[in-house]
ChimeraX commands (.cxc) that place a marker at each C-alpha (Angstrom):
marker #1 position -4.97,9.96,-31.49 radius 0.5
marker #1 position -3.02,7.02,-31.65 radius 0.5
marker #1 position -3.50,3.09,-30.45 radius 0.5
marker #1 position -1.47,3.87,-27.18 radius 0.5
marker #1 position -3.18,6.88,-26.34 radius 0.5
marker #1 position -6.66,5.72,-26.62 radius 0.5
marker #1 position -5.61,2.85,-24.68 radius 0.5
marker #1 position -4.27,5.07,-21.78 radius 0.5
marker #1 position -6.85,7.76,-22.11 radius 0.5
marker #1 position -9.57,4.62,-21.82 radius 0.5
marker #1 position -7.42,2.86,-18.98 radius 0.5
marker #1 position -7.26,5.69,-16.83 radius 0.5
marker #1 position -11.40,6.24,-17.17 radius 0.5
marker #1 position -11.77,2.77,-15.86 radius 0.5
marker #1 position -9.16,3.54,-13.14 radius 0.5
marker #1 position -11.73,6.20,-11.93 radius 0.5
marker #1 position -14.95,4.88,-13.15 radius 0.5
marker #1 position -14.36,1.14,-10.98 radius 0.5
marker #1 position -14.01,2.99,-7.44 radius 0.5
marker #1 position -16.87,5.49,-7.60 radius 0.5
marker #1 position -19.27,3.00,-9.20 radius 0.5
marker #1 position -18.61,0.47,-5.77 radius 0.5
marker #1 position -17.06,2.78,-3.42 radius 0.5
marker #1 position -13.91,4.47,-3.61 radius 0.5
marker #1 position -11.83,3.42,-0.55 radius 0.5
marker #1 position -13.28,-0.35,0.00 radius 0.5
marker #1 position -12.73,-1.18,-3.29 radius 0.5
marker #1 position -9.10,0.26,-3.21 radius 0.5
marker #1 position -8.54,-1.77,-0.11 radius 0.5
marker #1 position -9.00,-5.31,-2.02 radius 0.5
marker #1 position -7.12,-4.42,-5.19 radius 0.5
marker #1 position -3.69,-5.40,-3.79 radius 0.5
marker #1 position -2.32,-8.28,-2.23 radius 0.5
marker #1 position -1.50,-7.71,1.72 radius 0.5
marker #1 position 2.14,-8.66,1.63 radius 0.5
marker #1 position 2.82,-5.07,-0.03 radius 0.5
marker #1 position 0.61,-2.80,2.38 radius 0.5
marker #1 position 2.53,-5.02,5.29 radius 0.5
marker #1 position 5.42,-3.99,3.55 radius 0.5
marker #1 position 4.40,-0.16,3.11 radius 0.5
marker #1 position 3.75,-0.04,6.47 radius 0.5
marker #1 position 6.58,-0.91,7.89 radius 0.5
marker #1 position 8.95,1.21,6.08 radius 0.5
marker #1 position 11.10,3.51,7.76 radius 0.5
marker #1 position 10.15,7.09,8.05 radius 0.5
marker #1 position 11.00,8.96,4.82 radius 0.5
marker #1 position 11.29,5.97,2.55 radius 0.5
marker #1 position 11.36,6.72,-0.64 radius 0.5
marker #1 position 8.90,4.71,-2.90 radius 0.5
marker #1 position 8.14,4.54,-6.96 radius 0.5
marker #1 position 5.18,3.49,-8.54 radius 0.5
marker #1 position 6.24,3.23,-12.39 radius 0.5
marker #1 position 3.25,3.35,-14.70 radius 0.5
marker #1 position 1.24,4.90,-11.65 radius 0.5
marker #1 position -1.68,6.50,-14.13 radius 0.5
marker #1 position -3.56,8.53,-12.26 radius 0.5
marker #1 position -1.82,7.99,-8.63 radius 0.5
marker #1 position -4.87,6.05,-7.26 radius 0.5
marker #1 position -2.70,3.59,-6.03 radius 0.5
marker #1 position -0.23,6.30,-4.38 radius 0.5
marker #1 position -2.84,7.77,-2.75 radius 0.5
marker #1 position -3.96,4.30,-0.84 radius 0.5
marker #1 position -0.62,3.59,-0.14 radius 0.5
marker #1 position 0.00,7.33,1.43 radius 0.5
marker #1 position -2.47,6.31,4.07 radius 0.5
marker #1 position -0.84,3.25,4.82 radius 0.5
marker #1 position 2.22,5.50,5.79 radius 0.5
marker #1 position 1.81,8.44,5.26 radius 0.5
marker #1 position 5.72,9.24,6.45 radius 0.5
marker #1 position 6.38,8.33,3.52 radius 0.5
marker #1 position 7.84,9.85,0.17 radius 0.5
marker #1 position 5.95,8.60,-2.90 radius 0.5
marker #1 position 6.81,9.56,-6.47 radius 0.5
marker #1 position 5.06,7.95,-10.04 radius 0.5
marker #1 position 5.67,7.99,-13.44 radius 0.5
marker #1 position 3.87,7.57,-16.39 radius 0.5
marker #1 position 4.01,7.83,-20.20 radius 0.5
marker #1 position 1.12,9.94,-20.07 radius 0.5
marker #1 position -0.44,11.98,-17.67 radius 0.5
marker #1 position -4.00,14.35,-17.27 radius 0.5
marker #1 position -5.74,16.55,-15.13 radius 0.5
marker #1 position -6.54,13.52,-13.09 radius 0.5
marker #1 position -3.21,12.67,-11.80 radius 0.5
marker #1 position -3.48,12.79,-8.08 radius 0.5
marker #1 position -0.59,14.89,-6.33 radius 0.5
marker #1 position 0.51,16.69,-3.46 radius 0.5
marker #1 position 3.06,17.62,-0.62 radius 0.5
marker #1 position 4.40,13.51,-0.61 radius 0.5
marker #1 position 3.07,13.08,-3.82 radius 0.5
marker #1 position 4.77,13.91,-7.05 radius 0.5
marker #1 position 4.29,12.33,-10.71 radius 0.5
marker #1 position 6.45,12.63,-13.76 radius 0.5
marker #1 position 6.51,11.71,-17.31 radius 0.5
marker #1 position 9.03,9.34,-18.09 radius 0.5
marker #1 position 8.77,5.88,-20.25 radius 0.5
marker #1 position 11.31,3.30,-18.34 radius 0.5
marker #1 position 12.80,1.67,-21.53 radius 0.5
marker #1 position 14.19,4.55,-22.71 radius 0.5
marker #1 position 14.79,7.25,-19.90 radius 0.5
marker #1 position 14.95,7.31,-16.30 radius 0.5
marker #1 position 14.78,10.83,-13.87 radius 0.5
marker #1 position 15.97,9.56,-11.36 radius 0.5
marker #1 position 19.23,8.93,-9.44 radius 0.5
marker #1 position 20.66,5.71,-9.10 radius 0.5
marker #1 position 19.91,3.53,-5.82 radius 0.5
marker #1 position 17.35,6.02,-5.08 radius 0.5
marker #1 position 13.96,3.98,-3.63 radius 0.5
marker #1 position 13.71,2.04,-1.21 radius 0.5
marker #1 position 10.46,0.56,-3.17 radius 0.5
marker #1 position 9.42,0.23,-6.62 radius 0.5
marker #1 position 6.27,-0.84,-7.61 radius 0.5
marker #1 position 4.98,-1.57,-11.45 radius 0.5
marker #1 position 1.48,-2.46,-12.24 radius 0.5
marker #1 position 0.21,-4.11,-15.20 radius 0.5
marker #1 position 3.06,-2.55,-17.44 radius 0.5
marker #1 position 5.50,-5.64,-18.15 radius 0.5
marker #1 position 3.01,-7.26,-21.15 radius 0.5
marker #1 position 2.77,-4.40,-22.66 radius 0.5
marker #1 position 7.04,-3.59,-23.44 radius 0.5
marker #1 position 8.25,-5.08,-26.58 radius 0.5
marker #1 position 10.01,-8.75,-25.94 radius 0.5
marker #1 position 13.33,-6.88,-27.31 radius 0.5
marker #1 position 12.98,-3.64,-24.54 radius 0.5
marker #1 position 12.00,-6.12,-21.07 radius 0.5
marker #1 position 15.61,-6.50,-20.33 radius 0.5
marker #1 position 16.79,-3.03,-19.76 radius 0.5
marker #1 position 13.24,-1.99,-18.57 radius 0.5
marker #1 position 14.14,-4.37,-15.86 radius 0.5
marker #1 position 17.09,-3.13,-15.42 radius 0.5
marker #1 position 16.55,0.69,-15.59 radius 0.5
marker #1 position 13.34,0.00,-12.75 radius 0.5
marker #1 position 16.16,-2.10,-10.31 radius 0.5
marker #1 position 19.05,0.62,-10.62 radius 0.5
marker #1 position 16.82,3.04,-9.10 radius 0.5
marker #1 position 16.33,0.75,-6.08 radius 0.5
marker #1 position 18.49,0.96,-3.17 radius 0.5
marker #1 position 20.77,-2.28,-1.88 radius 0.5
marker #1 position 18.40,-4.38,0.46 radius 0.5
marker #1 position 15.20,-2.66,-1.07 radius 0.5
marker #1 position 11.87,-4.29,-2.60 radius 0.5
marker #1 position 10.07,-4.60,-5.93 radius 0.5
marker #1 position 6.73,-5.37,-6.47 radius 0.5
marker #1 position 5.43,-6.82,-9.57 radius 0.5
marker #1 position 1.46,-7.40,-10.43 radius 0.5
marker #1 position 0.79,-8.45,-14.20 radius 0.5
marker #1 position -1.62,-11.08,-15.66 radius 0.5
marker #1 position -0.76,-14.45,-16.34 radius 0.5
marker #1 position -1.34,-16.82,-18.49 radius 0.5
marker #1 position -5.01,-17.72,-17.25 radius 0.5
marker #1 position -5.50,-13.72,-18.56 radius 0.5
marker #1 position -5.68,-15.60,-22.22 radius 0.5
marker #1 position -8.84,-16.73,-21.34 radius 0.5
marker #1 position -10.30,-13.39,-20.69 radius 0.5
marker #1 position -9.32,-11.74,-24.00 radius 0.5
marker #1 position -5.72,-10.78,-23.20 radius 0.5
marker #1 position -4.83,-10.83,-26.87 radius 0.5
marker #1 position -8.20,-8.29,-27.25 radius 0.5
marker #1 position -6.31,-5.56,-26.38 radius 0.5
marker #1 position -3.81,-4.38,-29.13 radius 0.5
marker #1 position -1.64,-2.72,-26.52 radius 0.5
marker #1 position -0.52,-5.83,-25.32 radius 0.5
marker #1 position 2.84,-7.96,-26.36 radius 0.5
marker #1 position 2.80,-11.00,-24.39 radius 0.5
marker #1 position 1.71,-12.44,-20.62 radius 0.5
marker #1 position 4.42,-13.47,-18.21 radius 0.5
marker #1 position 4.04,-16.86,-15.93 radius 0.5
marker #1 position 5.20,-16.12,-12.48 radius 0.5
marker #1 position 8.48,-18.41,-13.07 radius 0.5
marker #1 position 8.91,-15.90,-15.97 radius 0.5
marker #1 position 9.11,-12.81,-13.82 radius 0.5
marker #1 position 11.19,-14.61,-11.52 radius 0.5
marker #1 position 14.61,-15.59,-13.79 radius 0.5
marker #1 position 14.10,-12.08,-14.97 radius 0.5
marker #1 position 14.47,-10.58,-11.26 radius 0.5
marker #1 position 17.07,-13.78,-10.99 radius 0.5
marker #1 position 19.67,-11.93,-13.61 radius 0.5
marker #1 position 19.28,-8.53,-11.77 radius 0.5
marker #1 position 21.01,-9.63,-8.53 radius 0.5
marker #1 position 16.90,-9.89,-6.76 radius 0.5
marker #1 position 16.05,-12.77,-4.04 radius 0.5
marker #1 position 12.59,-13.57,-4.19 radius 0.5
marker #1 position 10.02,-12.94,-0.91 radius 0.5
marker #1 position 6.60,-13.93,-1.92 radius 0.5
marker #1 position 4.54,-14.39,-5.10 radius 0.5
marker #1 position 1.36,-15.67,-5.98 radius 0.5
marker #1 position -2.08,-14.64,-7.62 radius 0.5
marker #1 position -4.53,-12.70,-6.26 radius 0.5
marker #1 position -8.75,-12.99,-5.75 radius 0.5
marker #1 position -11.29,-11.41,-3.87 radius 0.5
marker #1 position -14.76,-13.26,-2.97 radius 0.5
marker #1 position -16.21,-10.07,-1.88 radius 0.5
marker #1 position -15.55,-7.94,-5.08 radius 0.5
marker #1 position -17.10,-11.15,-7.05 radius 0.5
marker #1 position -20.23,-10.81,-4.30 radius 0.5
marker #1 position -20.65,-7.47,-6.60 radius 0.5
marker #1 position -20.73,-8.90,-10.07 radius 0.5
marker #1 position -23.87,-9.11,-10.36 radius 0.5
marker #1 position -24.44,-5.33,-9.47 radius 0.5
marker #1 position -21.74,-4.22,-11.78 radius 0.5
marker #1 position -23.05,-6.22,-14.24 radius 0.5
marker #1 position -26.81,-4.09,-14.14 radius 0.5
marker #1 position -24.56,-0.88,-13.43 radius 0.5
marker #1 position -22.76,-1.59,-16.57 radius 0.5
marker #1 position -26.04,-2.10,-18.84 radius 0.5
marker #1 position -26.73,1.76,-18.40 radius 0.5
marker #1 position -22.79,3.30,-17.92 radius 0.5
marker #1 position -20.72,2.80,-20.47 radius 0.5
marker #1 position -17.50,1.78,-18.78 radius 0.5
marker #1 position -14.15,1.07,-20.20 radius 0.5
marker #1 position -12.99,-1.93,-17.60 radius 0.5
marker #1 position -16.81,-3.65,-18.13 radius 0.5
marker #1 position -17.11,-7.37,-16.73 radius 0.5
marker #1 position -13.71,-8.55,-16.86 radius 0.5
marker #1 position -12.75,-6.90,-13.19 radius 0.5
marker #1 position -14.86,-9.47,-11.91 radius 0.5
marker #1 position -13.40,-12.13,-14.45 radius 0.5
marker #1 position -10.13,-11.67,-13.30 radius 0.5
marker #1 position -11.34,-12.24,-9.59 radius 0.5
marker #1 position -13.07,-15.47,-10.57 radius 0.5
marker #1 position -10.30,-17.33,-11.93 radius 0.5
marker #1 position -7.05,-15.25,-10.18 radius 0.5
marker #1 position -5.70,-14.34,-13.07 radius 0.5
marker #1 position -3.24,-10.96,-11.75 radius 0.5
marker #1 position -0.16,-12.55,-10.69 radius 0.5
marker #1 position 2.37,-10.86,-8.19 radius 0.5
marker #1 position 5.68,-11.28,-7.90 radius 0.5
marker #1 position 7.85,-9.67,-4.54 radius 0.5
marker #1 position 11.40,-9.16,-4.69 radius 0.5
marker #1 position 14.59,-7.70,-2.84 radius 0.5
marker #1 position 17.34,-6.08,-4.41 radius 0.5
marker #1 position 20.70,-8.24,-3.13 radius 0.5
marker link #1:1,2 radius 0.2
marker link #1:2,3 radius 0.2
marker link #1:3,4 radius 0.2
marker link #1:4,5 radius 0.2
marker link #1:5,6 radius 0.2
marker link #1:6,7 radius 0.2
marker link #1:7,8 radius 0.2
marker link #1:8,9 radius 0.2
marker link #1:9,10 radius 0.2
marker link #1:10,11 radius 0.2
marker link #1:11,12 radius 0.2
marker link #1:12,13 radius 0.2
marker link #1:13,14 radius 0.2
marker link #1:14,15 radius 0.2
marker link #1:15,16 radius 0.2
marker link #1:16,17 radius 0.2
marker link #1:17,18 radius 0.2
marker link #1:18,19 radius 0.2
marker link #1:19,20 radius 0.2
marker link #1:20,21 radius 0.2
marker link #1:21,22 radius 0.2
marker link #1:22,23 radius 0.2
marker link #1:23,24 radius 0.2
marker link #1:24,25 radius 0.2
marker link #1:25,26 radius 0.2
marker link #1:26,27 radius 0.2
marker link #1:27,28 radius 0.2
marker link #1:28,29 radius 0.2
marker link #1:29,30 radius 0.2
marker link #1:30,31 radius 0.2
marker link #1:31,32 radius 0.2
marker link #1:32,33 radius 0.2
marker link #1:33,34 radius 0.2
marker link #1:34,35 radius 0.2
marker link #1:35,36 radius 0.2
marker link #1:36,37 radius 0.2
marker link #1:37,38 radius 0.2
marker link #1:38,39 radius 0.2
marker link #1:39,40 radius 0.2
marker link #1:40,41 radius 0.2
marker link #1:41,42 radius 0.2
marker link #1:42,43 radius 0.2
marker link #1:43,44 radius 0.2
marker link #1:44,45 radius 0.2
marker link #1:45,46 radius 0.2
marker link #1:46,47 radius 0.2
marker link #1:47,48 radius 0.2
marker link #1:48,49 radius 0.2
marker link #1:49,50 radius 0.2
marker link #1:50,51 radius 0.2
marker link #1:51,52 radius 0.2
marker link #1:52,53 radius 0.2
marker link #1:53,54 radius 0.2
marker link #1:54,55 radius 0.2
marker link #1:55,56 radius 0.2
marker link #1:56,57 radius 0.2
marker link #1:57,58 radius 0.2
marker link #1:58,59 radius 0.2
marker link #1:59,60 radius 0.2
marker link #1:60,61 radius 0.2
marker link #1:61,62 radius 0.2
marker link #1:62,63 radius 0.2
marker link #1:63,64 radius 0.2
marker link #1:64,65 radius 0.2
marker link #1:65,66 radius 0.2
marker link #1:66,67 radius 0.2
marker link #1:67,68 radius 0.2
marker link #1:68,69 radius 0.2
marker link #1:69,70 radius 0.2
marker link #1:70,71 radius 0.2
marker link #1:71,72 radius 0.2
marker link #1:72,73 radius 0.2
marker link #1:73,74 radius 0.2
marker link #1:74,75 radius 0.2
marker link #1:75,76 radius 0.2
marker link #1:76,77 radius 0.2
marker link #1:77,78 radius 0.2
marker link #1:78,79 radius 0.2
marker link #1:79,80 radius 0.2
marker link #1:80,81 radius 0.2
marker link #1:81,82 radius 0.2
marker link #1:82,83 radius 0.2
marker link #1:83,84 radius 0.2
marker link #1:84,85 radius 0.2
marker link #1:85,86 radius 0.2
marker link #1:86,87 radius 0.2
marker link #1:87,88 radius 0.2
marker link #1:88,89 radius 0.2
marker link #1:89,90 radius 0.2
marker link #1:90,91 radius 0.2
marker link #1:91,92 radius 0.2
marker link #1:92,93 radius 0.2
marker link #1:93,94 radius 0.2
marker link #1:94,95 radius 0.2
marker link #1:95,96 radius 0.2
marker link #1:96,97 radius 0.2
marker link #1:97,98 radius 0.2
marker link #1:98,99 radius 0.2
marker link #1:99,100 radius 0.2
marker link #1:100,101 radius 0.2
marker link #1:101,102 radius 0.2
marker link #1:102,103 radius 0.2
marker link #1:103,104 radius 0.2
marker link #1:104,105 radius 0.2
marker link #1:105,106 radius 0.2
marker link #1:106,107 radius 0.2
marker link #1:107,108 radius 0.2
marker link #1:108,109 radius 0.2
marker link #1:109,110 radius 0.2
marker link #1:110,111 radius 0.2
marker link #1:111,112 radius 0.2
marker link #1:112,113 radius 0.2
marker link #1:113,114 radius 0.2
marker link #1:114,115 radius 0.2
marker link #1:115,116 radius 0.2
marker link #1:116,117 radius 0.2
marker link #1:117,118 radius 0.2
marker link #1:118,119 radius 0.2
marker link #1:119,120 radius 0.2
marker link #1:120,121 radius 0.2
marker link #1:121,122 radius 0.2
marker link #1:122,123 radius 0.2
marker link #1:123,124 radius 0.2
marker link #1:124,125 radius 0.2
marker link #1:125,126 radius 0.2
marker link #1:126,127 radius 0.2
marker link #1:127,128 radius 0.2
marker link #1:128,129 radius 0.2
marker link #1:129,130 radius 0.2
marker link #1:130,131 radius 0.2
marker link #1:131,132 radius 0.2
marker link #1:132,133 radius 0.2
marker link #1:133,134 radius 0.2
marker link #1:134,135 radius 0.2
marker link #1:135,136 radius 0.2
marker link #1:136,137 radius 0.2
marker link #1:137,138 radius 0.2
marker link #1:138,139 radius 0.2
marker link #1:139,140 radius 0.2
marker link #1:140,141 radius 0.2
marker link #1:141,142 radius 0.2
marker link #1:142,143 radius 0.2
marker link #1:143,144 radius 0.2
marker link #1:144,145 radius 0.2
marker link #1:145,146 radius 0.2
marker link #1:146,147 radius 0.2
marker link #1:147,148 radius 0.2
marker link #1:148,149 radius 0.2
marker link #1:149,150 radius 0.2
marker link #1:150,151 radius 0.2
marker link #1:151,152 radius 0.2
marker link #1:152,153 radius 0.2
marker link #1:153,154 radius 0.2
marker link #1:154,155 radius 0.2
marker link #1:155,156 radius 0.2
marker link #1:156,157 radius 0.2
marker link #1:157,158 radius 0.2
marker link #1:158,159 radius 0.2
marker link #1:159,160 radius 0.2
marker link #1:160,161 radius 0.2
marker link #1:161,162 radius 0.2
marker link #1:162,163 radius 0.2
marker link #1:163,164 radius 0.2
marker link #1:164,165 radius 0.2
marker link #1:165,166 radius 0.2
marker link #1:166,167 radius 0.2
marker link #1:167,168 radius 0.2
marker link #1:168,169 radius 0.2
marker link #1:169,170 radius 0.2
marker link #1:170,171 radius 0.2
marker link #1:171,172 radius 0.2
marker link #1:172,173 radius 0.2
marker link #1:173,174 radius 0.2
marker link #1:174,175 radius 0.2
marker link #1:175,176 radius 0.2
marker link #1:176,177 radius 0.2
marker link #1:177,178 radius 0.2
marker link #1:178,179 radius 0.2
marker link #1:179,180 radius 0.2
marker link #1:180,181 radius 0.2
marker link #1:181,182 radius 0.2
marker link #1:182,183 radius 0.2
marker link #1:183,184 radius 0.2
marker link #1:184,185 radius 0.2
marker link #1:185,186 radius 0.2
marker link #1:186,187 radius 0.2
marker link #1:187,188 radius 0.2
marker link #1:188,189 radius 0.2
marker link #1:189,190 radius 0.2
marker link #1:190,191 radius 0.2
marker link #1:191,192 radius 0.2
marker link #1:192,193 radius 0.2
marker link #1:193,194 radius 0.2
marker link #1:194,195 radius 0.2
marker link #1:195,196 radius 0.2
marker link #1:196,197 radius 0.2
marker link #1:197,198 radius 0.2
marker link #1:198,199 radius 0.2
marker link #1:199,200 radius 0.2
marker link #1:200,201 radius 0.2
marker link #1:201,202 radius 0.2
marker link #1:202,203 radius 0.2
marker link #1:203,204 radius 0.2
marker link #1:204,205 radius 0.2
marker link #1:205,206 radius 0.2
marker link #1:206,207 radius 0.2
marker link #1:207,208 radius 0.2
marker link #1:208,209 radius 0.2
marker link #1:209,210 radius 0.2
marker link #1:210,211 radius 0.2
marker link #1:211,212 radius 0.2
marker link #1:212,213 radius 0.2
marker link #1:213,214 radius 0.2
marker link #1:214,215 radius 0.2
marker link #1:215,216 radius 0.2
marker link #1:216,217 radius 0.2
marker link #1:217,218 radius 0.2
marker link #1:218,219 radius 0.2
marker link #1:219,220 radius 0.2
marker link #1:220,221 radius 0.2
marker link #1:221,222 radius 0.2
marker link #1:222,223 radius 0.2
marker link #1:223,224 radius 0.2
marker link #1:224,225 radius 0.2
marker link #1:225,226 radius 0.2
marker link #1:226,227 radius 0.2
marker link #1:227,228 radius 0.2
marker link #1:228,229 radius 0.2
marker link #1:229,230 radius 0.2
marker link #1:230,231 radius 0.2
view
């Protein structure tokens, strides 16, 4: 097995291990910022939306019942028995900086979740690009990814990772592709940190891949966002 896919196999643990340790659907309710489930929700009917780097679809599957008239697709360089599909769910295996299955101008919204520090410096110019053809004229992209407060909770610990991006960082990228932006910002949640201490004990006895550092990231609002529209 190789560095990348221990780190994915041990990623997409902790994607399943966090919400059945605290409770599936509140704790997918405070994971995300409420500009993009405002968003979500008022897509047309039939929208087409990507998640790119989806792992296991948890994040499909909330959005889904935000709307679920809508069409959501994922991709991922890896994926496992876990990947969570169905009728207006579908996942593929693609990797962004080198292929892309779908059509041009395709989505109406593209999301991307803690992917962008981990491309090579010399590959996060046409991975922008290849994830913004795929959106439609007048359509969204959604960015989360840790800044630079992240250094302080062991960014450079995991091997996987190239460098962090500052918000203003994400931005003149998006500037260059022809993308306005709408709204960006960091994100916390007082109640999750309420739990800490009950994680904390929980993770004395489970071994679990995420550990402490969920709640680290809360304290000091270290997962940036960044929201976008394709001009």
């Amino acid at each position: 097995m190789t560095l990348y896919d221990n780190y994915f196999e041990q990623l997409q643990k902790s994607f399943m291990s966090l919400p059945r340790s605290l409770g599936r659907n509140w704790l997918k309710t405070h994971q995300h910022p409420k500009c993009i489930y405002d968003l979500i929700a008022k897509l047309p009917k039939g929208a087409q939306v990507l998640d790119v780097g989806c792992g296991p679809g948890n994040t499909l599957t909330l959005f889904q019942k935000i709307h679920p008239g809508v069409n959501f697709w994922g991709t991922d360089l890896y994926l496992s028995k876990q990947n969570e599909t169905n009728d207006s769910i579908q996942i593929v295996q693609a990797d962004f900086t080198n292929n892309i299955p779908f059509k041009k101008e395709s989505f109406d919204l593209v999301t991307c979740y803690f992917v962008l520090e981990h491309i090579e410096t010399k590959d996060i110019d046409k991975f922008c690009n290849n994830l913004l053809s795929v959106i439609k004229p007048g359509g969204h992209i959604f960015l989360v990814f840790p800044n630079e407060r992240s250094l302080l909770l062991g960014f450079y610990d995991d091997p996987t990772h190239i460098r962090p991006y500052s918000v203003d960082a994400v931005n003149k990228l998006m500037i260059q592709n022809n993308v306005n932006h709408v709204k960006s910002g960091f994100d916390r949640s007082f109640k999750i940190l309420l739990l800490s201490p009950f994680y904390h004990l929980l993770s004395i006895f489970k071994k679990d891949p995420a550990k402490i550092n969920f709640f680290l990231i809360h304290l000091v609002g270290a997962n940036s966002f960044y929201l976008g529209r394709k001009i």
